[in-house]
C-alpha positions as CSV (number, residue, x, y, z in Angstrom):
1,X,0.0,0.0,0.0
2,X,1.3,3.1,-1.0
3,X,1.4,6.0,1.6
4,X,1.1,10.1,1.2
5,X,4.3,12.3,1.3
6,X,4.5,15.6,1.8
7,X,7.3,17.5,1.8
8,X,8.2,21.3,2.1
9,X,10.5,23.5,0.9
10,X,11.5,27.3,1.3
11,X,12.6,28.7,-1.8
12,X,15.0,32.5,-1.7
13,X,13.2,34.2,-4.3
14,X,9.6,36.5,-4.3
15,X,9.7,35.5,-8.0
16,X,6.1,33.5,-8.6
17,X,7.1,33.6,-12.4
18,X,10.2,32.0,-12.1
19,X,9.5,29.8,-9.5
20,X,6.5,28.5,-12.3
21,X,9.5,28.2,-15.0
22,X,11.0,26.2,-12.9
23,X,7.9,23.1,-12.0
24,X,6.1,23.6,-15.3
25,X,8.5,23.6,-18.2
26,X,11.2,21.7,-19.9
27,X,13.9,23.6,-19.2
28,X,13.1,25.0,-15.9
29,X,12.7,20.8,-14.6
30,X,15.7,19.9,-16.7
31,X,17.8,22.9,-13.9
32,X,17.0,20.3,-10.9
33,X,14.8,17.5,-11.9
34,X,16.1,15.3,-14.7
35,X,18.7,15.4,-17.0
36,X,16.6,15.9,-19.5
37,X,12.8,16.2,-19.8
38,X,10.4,17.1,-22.6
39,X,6.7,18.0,-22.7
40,X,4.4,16.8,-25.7
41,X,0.4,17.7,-25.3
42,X,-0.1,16.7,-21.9
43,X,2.7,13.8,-21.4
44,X,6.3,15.1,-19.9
45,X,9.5,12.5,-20.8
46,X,12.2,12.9,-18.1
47,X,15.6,11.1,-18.7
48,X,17.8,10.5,-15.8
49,X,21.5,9.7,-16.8
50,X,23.4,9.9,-20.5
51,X,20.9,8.7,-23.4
52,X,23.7,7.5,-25.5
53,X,24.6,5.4,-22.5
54,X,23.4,4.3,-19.1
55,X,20.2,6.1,-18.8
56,X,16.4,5.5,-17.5
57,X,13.5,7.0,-19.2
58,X,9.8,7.8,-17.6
59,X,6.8,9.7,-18.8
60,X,4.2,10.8,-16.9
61,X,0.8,12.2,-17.8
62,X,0.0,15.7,-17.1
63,X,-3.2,15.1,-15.2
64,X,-3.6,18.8,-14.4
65,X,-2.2,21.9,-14.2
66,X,-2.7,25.2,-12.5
67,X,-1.0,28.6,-13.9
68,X,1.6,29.5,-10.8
69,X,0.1,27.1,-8.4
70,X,0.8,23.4,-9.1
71,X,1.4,20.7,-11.6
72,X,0.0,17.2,-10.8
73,X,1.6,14.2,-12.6
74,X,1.1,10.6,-13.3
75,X,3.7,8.2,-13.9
76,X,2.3,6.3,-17.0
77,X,4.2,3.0,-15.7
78,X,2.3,3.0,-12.4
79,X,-1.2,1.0,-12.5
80,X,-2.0,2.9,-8.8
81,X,-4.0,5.9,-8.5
82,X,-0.8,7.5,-6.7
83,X,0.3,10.7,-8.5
84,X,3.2,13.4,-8.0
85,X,2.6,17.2,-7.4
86,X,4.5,20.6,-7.4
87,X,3.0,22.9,-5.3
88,X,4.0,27.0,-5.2
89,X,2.8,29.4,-2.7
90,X,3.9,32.3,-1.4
91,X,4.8,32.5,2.3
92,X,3.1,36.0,3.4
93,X,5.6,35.7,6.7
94,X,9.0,35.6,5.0
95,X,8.3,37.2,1.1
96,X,9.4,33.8,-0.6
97,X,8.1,31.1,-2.2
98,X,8.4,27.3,-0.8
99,X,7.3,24.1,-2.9
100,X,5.2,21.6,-1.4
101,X,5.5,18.0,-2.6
102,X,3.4,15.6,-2.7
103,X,4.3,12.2,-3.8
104,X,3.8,8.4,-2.5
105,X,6.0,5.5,-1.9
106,X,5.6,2.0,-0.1
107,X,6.3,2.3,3.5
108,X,9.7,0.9,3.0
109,X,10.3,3.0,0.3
110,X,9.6,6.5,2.1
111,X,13.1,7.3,3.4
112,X,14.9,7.2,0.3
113,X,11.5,8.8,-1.7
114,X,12.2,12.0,0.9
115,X,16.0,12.1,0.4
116,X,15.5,11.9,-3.6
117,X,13.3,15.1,-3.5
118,X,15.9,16.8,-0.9
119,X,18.9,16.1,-3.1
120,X,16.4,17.6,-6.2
121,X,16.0,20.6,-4.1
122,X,19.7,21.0,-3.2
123,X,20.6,20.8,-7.3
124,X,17.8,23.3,-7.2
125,X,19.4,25.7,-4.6
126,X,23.0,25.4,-6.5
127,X,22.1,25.7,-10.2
128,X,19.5,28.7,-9.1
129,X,20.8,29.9,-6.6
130,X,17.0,30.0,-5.4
């Protein structure tokens, strides 16, 4: 059985627009998400590692998407109802904007699920300096 995880993450910038770039198009999810990703209609390709090499491919269906607020995504491989999201909102507090996660793993799987998504964010912080 699958189980929920969320995850949050304060971003340095009070850029909404770029902080969009970044979880809703090609090359903003190539900066800290996959080596390579592409979006056709409603179905993204990421590619982790070299292509001519070693490399693993997913797609995932775009199952929705709301302008500067999230981007929900199912991995076409998975035959559960379990899905992916990027969440952006703007903290009121401290003038930035933090991601929320969302994403599901088995229970054994959960540790290594949450430190996937905090090395993502770490690539995130060093390429943008976000």
């Amino acid at each position: 059985m699958s189980k929920k995880v969320e995850l949050e993450y304060e971003l340095k910038t009070r850029s909404g627009s770029a902080v969009w770039a970044l979880i809703s198009t090609p090359i903003g999810l190539k900066k800290w998400l996959a080596d390579d990703v592409t979006i056709n209609e409603d179905v993204a390709t990421f590619v982790w590692g070299d292509p001519l090499r070693e490399h693993d491919i997913h797609t995932a269906k775009i199952v929705e998407m709301v302008k500067s607020d999230h981007v929900r995504f199912h991995w076409e491989a998975s035959e559960d109802e379990a899905y992916w999201e990027i969440k952006m909102f703007h903290s009121e507090i401290a003038g930035n904007y933090h991601l929320y996660i969302t994403d599901f793993a088995e229970d054994d799987d959960v540790e290594g699920l949450e430190q996937m998504w905090n090395q993502n964010i770490e690539r995130l912080h060093v390429i943008t300096g976000m």
